[in-house]
FIKOLZA-1660 file (N, C-alpha, C; in steps of 0.1 Angstrom, whole numbers, plus 5000, padded with zeros to 4 digits):
% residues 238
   i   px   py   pz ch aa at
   1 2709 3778 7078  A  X  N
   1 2713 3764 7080  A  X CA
   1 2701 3756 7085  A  X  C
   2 2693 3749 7076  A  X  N
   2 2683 3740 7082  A  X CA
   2 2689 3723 7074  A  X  C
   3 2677 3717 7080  A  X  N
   3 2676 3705 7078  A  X CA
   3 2660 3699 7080  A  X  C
   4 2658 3691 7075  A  X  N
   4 2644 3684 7070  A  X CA
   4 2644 3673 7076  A  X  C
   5 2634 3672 7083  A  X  N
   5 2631 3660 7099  A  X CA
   5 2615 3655 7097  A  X  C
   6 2610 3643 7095  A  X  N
   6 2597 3640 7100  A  X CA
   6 2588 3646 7110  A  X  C
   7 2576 3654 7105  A  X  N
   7 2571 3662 7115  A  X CA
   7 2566 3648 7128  A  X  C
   8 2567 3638 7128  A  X  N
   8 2563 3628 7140  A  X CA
   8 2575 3629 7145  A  X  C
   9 2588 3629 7140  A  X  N
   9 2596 3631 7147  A  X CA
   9 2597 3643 7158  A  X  C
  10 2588 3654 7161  A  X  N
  10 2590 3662 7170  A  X CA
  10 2585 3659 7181  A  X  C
  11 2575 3649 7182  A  X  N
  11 2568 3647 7193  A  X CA
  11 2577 3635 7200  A  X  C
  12 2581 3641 7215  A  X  N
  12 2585 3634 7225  A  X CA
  12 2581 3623 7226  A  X  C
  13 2585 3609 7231  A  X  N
  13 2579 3596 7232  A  X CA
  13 2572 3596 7246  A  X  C
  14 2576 3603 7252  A  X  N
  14 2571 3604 7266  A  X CA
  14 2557 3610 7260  A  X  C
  15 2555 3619 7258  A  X  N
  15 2542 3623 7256  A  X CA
  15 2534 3617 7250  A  X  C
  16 2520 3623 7257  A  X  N
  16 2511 3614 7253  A  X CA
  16 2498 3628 7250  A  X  C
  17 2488 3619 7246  A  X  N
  17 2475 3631 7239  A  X CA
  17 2469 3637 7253  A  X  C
  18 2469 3649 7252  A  X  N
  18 2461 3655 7266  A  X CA
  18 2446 3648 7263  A  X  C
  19 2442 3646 7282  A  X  N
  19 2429 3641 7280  A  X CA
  19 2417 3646 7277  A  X  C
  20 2404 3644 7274  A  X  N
  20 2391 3655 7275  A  X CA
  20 2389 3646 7288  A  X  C
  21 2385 3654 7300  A  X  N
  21 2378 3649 7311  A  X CA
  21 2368 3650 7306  A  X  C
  22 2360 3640 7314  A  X  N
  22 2344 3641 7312  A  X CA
  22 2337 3659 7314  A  X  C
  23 2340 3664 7324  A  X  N
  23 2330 3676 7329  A  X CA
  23 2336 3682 7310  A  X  C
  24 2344 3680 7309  A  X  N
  24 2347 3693 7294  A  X CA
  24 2335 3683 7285  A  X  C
  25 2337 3673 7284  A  X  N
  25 2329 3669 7273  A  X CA
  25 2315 3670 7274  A  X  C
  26 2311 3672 7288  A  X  N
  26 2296 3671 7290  A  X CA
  26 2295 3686 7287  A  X  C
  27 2300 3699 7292  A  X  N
  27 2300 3707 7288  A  X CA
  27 2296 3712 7270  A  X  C
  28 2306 3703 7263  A  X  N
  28 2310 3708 7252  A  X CA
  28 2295 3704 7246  A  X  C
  29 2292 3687 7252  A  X  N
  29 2280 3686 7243  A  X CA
  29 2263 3693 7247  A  X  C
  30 2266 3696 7259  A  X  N
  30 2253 3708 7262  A  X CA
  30 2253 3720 7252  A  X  C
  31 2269 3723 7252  A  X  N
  31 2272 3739 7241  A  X CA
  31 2268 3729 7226  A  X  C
  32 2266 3722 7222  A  X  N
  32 2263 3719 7209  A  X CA
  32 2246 3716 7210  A  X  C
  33 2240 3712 7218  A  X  N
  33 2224 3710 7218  A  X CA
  33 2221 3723 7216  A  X  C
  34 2225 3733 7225  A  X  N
  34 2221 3749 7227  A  X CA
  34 2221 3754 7216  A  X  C
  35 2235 3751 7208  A  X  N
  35 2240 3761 7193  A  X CA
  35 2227 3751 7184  A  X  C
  36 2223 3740 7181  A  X  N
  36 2215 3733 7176  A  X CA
  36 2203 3742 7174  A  X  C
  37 2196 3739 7188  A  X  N
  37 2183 3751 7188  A  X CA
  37 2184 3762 7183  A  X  C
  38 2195 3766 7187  A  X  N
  38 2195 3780 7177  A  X CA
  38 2198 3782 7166  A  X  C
  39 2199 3773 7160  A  X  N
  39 2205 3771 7147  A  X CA
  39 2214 3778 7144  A  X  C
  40 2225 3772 7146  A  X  N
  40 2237 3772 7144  A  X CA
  40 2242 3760 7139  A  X  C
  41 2252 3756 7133  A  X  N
  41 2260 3770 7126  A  X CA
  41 2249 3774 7118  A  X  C
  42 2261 3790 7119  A  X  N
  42 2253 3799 7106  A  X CA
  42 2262 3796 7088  A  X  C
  43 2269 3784 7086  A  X  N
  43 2279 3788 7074  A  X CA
  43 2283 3771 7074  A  X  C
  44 2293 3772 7068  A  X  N
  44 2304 3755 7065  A  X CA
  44 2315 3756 7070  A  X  C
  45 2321 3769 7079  A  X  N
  45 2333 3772 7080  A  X CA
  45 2338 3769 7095  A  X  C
  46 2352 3770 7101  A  X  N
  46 2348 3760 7112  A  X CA
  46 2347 3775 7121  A  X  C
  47 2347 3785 7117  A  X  N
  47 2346 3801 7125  A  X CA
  47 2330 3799 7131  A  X  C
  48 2322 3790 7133  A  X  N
  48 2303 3801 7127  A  X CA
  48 2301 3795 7142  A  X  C
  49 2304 3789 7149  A  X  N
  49 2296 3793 7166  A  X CA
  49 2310 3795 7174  A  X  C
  50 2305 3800 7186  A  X  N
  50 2308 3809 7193  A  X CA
  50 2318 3798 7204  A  X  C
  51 2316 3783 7203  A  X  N
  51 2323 3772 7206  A  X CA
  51 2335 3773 7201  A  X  C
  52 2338 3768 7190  A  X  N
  52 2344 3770 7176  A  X CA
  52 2353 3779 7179  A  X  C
  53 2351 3791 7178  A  X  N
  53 2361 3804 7175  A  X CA
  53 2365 3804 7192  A  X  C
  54 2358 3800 7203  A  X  N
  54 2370 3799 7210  A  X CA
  54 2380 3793 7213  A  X  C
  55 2375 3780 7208  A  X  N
  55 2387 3769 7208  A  X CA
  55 2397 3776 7194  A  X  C
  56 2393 3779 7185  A  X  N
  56 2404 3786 7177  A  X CA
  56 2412 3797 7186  A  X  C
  57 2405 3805 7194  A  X  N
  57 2413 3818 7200  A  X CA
  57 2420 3810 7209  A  X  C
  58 2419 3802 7217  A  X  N
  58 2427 3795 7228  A  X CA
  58 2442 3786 7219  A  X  C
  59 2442 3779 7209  A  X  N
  59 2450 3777 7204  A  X CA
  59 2458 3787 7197  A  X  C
  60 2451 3798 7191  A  X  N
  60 2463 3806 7187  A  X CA
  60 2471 3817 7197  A  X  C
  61 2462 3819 7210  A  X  N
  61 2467 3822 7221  A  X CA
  61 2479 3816 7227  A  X  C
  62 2480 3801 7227  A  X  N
  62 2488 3789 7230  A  X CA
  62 2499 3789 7219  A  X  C
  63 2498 3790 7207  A  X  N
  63 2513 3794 7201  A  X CA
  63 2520 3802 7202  A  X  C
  64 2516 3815 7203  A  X  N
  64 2520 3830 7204  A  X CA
  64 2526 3827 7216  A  X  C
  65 2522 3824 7228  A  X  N
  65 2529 3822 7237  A  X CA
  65 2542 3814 7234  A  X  C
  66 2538 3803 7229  A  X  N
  66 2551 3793 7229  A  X CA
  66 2562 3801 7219  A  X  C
  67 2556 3805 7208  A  X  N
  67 2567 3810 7205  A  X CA
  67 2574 3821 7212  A  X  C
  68 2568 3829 7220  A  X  N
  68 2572 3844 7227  A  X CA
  68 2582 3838 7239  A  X  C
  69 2576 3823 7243  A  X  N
  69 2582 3815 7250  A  X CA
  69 2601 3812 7247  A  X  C
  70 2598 3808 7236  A  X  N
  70 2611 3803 7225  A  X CA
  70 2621 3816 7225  A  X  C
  71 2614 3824 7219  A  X  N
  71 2626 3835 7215  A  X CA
  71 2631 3841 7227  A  X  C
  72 2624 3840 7240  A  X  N
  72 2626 3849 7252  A  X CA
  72 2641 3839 7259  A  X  C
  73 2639 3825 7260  A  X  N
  73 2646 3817 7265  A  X CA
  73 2658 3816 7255  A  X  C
  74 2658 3811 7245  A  X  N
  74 2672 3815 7231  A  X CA
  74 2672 3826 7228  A  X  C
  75 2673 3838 7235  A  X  N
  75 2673 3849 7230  A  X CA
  75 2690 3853 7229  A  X  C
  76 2695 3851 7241  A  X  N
  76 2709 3852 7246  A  X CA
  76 2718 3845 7234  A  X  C
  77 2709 3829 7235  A  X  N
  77 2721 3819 7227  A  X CA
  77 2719 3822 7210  A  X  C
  78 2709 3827 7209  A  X  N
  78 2708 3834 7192  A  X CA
  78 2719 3848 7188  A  X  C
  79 2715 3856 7200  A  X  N
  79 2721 3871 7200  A  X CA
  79 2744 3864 7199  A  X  C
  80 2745 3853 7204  A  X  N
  80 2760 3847 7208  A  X CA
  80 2764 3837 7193  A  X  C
  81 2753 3831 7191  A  X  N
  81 2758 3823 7177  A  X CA
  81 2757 3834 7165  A  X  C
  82 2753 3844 7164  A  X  N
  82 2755 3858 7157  A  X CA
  82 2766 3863 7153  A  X  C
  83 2771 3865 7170  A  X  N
  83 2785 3871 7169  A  X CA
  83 2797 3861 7168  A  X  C
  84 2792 3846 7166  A  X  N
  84 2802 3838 7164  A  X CA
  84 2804 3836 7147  A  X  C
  85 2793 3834 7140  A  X  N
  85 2798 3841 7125  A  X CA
  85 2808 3850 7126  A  X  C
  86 2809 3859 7132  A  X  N
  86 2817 3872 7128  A  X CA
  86 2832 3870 7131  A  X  C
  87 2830 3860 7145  A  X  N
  87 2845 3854 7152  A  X CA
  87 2852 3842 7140  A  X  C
  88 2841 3840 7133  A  X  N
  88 2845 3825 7128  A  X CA
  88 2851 3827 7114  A  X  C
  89 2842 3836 7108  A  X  N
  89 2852 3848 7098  A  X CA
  89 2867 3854 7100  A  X  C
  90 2866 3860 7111  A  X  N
  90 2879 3864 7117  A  X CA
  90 2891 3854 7116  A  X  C
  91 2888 3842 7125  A  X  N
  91 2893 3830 7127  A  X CA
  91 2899 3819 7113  A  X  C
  92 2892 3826 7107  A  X  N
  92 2894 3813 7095  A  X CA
  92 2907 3822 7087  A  X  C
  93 2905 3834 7082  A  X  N
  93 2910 3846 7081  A  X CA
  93 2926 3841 7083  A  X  C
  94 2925 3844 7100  A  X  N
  94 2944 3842 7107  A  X CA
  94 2946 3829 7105  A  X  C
  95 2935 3816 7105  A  X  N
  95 2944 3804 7102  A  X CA
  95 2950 3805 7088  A  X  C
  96 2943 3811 7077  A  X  N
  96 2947 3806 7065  A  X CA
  96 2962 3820 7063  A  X  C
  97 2968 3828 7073  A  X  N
  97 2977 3834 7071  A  X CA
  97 2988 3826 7071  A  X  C
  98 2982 3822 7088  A  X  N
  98 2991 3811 7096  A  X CA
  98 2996 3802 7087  A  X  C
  99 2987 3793 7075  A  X  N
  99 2992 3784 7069  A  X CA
  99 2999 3789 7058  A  X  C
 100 2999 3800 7051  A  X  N
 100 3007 3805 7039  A  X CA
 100 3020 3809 7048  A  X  C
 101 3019 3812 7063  A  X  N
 101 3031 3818 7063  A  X CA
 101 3042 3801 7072  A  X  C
 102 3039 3792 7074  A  X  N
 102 3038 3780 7073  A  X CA
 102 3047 3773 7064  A  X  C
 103 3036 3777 7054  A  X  N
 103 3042 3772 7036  A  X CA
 103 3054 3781 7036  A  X  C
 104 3058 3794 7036  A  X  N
 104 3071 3799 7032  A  X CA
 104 3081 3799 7044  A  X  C
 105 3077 3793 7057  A  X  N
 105 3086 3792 7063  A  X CA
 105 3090 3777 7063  A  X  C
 106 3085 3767 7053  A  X  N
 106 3090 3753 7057  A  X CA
 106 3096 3754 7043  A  X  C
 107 3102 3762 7035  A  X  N
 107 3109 3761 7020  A  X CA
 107 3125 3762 7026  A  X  C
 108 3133 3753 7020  A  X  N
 108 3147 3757 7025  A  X CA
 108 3153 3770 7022  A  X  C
 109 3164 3773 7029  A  X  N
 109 3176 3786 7027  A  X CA
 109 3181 3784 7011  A  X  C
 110 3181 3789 7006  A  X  N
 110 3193 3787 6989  A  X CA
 110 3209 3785 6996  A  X  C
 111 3214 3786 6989  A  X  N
 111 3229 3789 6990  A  X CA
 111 3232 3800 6991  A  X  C
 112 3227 3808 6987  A  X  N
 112 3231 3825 6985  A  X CA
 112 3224 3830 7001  A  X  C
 113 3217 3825 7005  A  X  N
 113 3207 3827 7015  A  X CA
 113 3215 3824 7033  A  X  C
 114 3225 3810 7027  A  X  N
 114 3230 3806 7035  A  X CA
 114 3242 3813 7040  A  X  C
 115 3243 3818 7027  A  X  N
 115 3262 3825 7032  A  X CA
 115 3261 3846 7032  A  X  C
 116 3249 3844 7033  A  X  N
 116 3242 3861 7036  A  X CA
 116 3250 3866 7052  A  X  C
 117 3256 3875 7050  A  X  N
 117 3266 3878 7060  A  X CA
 117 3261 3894 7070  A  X  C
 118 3251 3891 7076  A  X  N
 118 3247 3906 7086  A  X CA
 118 3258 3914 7092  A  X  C
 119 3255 3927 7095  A  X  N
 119 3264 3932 7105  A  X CA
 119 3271 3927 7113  A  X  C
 120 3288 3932 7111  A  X  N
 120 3295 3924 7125  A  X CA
 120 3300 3910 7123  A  X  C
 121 3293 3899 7110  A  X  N
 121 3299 3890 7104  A  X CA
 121 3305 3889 7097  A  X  C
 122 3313 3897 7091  A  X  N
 122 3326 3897 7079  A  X CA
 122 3337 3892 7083  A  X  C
 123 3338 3893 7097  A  X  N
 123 3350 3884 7099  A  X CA
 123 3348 3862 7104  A  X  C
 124 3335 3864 7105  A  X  N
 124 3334 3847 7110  A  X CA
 124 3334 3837 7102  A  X  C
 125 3336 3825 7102  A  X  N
 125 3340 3815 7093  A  X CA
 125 3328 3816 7085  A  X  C
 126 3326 3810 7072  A  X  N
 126 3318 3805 7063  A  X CA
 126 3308 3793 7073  A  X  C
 127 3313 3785 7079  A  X  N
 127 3301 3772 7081  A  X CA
 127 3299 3780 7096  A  X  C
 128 3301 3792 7104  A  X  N
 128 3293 3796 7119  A  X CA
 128 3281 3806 7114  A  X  C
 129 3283 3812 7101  A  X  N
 129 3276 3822 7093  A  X CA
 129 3263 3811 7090  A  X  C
 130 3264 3801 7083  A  X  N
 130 3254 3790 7078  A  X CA
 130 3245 3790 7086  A  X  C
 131 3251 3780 7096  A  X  N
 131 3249 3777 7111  A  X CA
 131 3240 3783 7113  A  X  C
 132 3241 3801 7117  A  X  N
 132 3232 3811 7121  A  X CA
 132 3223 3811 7114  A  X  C
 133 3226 3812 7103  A  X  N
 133 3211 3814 7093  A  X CA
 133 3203 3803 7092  A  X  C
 134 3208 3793 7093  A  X  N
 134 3196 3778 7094  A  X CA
 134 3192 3779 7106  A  X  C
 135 3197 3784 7118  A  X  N
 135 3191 3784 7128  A  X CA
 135 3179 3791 7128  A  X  C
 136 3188 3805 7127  A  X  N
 136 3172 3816 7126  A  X CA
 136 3165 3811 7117  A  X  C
 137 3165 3804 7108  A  X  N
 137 3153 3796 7097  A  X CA
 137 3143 3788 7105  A  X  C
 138 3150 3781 7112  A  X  N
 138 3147 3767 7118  A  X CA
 138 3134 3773 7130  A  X  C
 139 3141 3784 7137  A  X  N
 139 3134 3792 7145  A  X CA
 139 3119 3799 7139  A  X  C
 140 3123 3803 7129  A  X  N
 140 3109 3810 7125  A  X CA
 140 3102 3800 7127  A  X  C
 141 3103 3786 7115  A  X  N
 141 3094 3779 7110  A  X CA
 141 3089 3769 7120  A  X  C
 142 3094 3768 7137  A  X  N
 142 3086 3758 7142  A  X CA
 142 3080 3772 7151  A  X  C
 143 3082 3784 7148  A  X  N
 143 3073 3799 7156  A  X CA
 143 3060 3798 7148  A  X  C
 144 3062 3796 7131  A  X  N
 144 3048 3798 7125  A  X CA
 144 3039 3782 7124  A  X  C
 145 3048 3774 7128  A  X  N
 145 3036 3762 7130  A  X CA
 145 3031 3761 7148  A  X  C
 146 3038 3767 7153  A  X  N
 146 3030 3767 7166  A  X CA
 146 3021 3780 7165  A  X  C
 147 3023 3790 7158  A  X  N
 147 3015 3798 7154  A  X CA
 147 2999 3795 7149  A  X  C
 148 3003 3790 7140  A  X  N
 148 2993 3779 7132  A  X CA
 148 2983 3770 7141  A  X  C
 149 2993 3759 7149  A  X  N
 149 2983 3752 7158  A  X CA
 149 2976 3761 7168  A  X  C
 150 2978 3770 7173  A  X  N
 150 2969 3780 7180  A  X CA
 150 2959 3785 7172  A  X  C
 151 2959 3791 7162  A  X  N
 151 2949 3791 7153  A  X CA
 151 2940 3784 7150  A  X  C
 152 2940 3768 7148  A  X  N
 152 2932 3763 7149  A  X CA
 152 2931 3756 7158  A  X  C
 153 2932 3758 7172  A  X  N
 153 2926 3754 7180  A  X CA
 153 2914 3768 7185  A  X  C
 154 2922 3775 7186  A  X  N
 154 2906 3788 7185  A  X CA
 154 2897 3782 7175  A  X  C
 155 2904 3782 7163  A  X  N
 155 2887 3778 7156  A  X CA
 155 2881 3766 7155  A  X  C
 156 2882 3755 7164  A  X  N
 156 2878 3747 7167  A  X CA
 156 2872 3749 7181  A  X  C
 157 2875 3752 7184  A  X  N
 157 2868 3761 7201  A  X CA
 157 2856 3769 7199  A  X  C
 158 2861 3774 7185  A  X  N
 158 2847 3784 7180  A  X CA
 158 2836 3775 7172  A  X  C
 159 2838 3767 7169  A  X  N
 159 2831 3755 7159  A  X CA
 159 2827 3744 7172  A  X  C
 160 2830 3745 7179  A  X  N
 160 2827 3738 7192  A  X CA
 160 2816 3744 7197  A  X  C
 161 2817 3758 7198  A  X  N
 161 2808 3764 7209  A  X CA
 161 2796 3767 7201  A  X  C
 162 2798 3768 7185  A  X  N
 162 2786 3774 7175  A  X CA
 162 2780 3757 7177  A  X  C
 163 2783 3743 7177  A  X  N
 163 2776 3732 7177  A  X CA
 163 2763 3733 7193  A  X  C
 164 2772 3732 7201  A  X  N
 164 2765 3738 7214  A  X CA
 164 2755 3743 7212  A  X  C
 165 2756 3756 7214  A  X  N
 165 2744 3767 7207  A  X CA
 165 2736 3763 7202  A  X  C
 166 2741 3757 7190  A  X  N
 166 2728 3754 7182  A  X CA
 166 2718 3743 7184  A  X  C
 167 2726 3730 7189  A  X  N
 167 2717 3722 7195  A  X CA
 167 2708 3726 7206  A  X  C
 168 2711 3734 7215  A  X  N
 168 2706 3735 7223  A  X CA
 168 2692 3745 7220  A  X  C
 169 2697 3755 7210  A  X  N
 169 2685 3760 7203  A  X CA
 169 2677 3751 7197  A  X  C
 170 2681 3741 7189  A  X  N
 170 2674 3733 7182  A  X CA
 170 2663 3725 7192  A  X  C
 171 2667 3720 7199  A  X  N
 171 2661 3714 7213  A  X CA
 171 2651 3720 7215  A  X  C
 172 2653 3733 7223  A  X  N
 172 2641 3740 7226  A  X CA
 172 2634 3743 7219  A  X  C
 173 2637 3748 7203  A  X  N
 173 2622 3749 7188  A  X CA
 173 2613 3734 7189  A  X  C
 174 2629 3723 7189  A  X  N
 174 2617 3708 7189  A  X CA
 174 2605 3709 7196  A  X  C
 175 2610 3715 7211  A  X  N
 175 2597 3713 7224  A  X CA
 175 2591 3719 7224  A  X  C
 176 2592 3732 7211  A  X  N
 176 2579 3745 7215  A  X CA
 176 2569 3740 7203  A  X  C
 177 2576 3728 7198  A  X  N
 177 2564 3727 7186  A  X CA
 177 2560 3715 7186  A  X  C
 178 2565 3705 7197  A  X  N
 178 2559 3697 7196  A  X CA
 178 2548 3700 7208  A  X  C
 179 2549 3709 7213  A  X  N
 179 2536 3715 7228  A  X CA
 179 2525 3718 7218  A  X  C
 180 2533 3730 7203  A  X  N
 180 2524 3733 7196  A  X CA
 180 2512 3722 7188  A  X  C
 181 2518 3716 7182  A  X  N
 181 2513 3701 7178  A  X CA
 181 2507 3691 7186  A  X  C
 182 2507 3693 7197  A  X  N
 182 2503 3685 7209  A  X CA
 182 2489 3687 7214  A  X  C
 183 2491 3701 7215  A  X  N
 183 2473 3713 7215  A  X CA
 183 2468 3710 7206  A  X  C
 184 2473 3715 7195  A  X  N
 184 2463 3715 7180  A  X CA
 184 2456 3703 7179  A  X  C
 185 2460 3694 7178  A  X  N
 185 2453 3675 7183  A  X CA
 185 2443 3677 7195  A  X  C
 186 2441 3681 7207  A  X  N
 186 2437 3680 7223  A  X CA
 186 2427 3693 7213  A  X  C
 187 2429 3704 7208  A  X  N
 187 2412 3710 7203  A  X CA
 187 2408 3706 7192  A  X  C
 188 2415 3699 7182  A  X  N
 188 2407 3690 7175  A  X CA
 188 2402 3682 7176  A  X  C
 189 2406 3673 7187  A  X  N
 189 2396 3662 7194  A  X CA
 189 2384 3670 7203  A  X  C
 190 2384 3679 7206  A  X  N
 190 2375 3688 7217  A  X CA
 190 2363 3691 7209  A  X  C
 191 2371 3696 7193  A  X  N
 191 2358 3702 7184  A  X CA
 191 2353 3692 7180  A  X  C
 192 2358 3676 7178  A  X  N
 192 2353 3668 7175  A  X CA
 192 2340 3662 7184  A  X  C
 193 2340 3663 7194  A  X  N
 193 2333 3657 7202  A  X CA
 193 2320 3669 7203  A  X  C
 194 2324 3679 7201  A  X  N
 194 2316 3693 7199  A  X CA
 194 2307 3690 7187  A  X  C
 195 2316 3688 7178  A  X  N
 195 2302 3685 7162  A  X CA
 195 2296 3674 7159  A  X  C
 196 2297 3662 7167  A  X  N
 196 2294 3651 7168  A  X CA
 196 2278 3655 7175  A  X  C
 197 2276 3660 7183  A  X  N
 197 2265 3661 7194  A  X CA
 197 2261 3676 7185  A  X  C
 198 2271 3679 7176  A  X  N
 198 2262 3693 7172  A  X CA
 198 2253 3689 7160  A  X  C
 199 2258 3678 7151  A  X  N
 199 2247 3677 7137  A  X CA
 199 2241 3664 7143  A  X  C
 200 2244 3655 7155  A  X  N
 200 2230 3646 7156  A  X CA
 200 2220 3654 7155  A  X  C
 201 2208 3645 7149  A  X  N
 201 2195 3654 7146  A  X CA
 201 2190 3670 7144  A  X  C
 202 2205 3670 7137  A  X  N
 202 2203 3688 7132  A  X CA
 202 2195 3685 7118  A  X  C
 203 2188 3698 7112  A  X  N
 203 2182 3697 7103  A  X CA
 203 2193 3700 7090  A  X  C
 204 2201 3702 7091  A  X  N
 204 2213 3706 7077  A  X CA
 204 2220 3694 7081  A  X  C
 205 2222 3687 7088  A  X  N
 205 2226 3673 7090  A  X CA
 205 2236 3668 7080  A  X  C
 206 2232 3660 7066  A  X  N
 206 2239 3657 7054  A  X CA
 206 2251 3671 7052  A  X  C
 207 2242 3682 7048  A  X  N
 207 2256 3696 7048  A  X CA
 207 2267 3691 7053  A  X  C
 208 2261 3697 7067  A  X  N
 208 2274 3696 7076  A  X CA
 208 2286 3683 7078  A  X  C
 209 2278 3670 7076  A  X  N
 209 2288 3660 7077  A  X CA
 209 2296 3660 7063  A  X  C
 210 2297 3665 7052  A  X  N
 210 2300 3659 7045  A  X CA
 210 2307 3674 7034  A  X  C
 211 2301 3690 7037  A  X  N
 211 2306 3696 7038  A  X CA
 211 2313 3706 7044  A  X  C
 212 2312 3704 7052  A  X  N
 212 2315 3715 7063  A  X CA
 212 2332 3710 7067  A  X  C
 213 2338 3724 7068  A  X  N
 213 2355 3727 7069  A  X CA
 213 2356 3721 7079  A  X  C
 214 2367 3714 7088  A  X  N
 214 2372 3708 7096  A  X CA
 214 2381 3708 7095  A  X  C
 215 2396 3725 7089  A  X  N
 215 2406 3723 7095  A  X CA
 215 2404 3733 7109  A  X  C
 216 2403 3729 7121  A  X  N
 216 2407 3735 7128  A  X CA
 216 2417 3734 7130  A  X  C
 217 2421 3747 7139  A  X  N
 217 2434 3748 7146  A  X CA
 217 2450 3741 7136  A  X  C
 218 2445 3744 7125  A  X  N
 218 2459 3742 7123  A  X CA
 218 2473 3748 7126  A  X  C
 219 2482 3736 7127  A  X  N
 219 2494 3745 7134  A  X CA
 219 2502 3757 7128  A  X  C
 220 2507 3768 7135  A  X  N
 220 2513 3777 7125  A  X CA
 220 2523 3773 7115  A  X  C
 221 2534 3780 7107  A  X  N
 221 2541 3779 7098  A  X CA
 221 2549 3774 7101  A  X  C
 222 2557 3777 7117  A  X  N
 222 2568 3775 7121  A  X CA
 222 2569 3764 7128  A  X  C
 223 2557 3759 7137  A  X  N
 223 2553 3748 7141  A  X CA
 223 2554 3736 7129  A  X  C
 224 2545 3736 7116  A  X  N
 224 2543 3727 7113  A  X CA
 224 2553 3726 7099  A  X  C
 225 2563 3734 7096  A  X  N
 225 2576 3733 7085  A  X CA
 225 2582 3723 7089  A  X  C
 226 2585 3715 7080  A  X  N
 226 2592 3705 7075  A  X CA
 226 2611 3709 7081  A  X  C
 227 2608 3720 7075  A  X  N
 227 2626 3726 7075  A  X CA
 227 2629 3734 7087  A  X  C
 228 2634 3726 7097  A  X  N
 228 2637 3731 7109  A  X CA
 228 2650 3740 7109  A  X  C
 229 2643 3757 7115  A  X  N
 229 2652 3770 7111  A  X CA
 229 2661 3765 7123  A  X  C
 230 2672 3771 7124  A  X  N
 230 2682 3762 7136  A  X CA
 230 2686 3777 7146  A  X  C
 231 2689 3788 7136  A  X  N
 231 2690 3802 7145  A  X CA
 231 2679 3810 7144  A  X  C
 232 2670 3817 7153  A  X  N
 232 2661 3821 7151  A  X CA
 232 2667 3839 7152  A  X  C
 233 2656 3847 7148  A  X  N
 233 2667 3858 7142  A  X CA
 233 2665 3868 7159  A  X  C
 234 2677 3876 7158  A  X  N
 234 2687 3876 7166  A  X CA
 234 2677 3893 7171  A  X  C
 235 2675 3888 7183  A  X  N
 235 2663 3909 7189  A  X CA
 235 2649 3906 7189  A  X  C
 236 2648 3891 7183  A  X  N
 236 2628 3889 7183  A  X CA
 236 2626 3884 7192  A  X  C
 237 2619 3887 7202  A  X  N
 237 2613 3884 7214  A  X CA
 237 2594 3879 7210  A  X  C
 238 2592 3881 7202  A  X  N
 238 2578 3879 7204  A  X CA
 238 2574 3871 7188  A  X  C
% end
C-alpha cells in the first residue's frame, strides 16, 4: 500500500539547513590548499581525496543509522499491522456469514412453515401454533442482525487500529528521511565550500569545473522514492 507525495513535502517546516560554522569551513579550506599541493584530485569522480570520501562515509554512516533507527522504533507497530491482515481476513470472513445469514433470516415463514406443528403441538389451536413459529422467526432474525452489528463493529475496530498503525509508521519514515535529506544538503554544501578553495588556482582548473562529478552524497533509495512504503517489512531491524 503506498502513495506518491512531493519529495519537498518531507521536509518539516520547522527545519531549517544545518549550519557550516566557520572553524569547519576554515578547516575544510586548509584540507583543499593541502589536497591542491599535492595534487589532488587524482580523477573527476567525487571519491579521489581523502576529504571527499569522508564526507561520503559520514553520510552513508548517517543513513544506516536512521534507517536501523526506523525499523528498531516501528518494529512492534510493523510486526501488529501484520497480524492485523490476518485478523482482517478473518473478520471480513464472519461479517459476510453474518450477512447471508441476515438475508435468510429476514425472508418470511410460508404457510406451510407457519402451521408446522413440533412435538407436543397436535393438540393446540391453529393461530397459538403460528404465533410460536413467527415468534421463534422473529427471534432468530433480530439474534442474526445483532449478530451482524457485532461483526462489524470488530471490523471497524480493526480498520481503526490498522489506520493508527500506519500513520504513525508513516510519520516516523517522513522524519527518518527528511533527517536523511537534511544531511545530504549540510555535506553537499560542506563539499561545496571544499572544491571551491580546491580548483582556485589548481592547474586542471577548467577540468574540474566543468567536468568533474558532483553527485555527492546522494540520498538512498528509500530516502529519496517518490512512493512512500507505508509497512516496512515485519523482523528487519537494520
Amino acid at each position: 500500500m503506498a502513495f506518491t507525495r512531493s519529495q519537498t513535502a518531507l521536509f518539516d517546516r520547522r527545519y531549517r539547513a544545518l549550519r557550516i560554522y566557520w572553524p569547519t569551513a576554515v578547516r575544510l579550506r586548509r584540507q583543499a590548499r593541502a589536497d591542491r599541493r599535492a595534487g589532488l584530485p587524482l580523477g573527476l569522480n567525487p571519491g579521489t581525496t581523502p576529504v571527499l570520501q569522508g564526507l561520503i562515509a559520514r553520510h552513508d554512516d548517517a543513513c544506516e543509522r536512521e534507517r536501523t533507527r526506523f525499523h528498531v522504533d516501528t518494529g512492534c507497530d510493523a510486526v501488529r499491522l501484520h497480524q492485523l491482515e490476518a485478523e482482517l481476513a478473518a473478520a471480513l470472513a464472519v461479517l459476510e456469514a453474518r450477512a447471508e445469514e441476515v438475508a435468510r433470516t429476514s425472508v418470511g415463514l410460508s404457510a406451510d412453515q407457519l402451521d408446522q406443528r413440533l412435538m407436543g403441538e397436535q393438540d393446540l389451536p391453529a393461530a397459538l401454533v403460528r404465533q410460536r413459529r413467527q415468534r421463534t422467526h422473529d427471534g432468530a432474525a433480530a439474534a442474526a442482525r445483532t449478530a451482524h452489528d457485532q461483526a462489524q463493529q470488530s471490523l471497524d475496530a480493526l480498520l481503526a487500529e490498522r489506520a493508527e498503525l500506519t500513520a504513525r509508521v508513516q510519520h516516523r519514515l517522513d522524519v527518518a528521511r527528511s533527517r536523511v535529506l537534511r544531511l545530504g544538503d549540510h555535506m553537499r554544501r560542506q563539499a561545496a565550500v571544499y572544491r571551491r578553495a580546491l580548483i582556485r588556482k589548481h592547474p586542471d582548473r577548467e577540468a574540474l569545473a566543468h567536468d568533474w562529478e558532483t553527485d555527492l552524497c546522494p540520498a538512498p533509495s528509500w530516502a529519496a522514492s517518490a512512493d512512500l512504503i507505508l509497512v516496512p517489512e515485519a523482523g528487519v531491524a537494520a
